[in-house]
N, C-alpha and C positions, 0 to 999 in steps of 0.2 A: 504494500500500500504506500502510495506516495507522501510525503508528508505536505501537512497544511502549509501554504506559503504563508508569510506577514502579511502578505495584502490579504488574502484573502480571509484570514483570522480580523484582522483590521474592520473588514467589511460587513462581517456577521456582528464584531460590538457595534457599528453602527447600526443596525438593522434593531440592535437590541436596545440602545440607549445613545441619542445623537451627544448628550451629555460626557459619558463616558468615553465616546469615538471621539470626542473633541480633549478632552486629559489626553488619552492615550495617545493623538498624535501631537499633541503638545511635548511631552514626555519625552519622547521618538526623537523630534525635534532638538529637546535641550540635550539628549544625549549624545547627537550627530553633530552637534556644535560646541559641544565641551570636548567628546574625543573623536577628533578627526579622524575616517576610517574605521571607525567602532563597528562591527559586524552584532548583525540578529538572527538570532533563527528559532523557530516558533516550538516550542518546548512545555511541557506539565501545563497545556492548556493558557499560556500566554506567552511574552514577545522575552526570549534573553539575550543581554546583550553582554559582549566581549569587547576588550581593547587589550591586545595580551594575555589578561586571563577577564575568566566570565565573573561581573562583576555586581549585575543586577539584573530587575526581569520588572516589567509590568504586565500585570492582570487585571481583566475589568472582572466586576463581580456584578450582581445586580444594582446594587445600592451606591459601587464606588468604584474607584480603581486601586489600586493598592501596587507601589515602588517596594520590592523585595529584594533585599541586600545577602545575599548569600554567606553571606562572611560579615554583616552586621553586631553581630556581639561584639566582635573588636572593635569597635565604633564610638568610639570614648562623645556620647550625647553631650554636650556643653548646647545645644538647640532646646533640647528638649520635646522634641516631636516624633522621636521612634517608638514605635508600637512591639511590643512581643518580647514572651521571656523567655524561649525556648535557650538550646545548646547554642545554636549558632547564629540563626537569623533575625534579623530585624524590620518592619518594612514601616511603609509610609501609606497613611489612607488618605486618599484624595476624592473629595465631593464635588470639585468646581476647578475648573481651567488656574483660577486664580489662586487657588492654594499652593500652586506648583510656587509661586513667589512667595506668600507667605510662611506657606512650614520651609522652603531654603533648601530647596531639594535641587539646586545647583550646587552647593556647599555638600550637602550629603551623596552626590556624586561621583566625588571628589574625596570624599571621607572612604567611600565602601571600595572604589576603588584603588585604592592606600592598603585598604582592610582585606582586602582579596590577592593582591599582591604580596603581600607579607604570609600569606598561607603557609 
């Protein structure tokens, strides 16, 4: 079976919530202009993304979208906006295009990709 491309995963959260198609390519976005080059490919039901090593992933949900940091524990929060206490991961919930600036999820970018690199 082939796998689901990014667009086409892309297409079905739109179909599902124009809301959430609009985060998630927002998302897309800040992570293709923070690491030039960055590769995606469509994984555990949303988009992961690589620059060197895989550093994070977004997924829509019904209610939201949610920035998962794979290597998030190591992620010393001085923001205060990471969600989850598991071993390793930490992620970010996102209701609205505009919270990509307010919770600093260009800073946390930047942070998990720090945090994945030192694996």
């Amino acid at each position: 079976m082939a796998t689901k491309s990014v667009q086409s995963l892309v297409e079905d959260v739109r179909l599902l919530s124009e809301t959430n198609y609009g985060i998630v390519e927002a998302v897309r976005a800040l992570v293709k202009k923070t690491f030039k080059g960055a590769s995606e490919e469509v994984k555990y039901g949303g988009i992961l993304f690589s620059s060197g090593v895989q550093f994070c992933g977004v997924f829509a949900y019904k209610e939201h979208v949610s920035v998962e940091f794979g290597s998030g524990a190591k992620i010393k929060d001085d923001l205060g906006y990471l969600e989850g206490s598991g071993k390793g991961r930490r992620h970010l919930k996102l209701k609205a295009v505009d919270e990509i600036k307010s919770k600093k999820l260009a800073e946390y970018l930047l942070l998990a990709h720090k945090a994945a690199s030192e694996a």
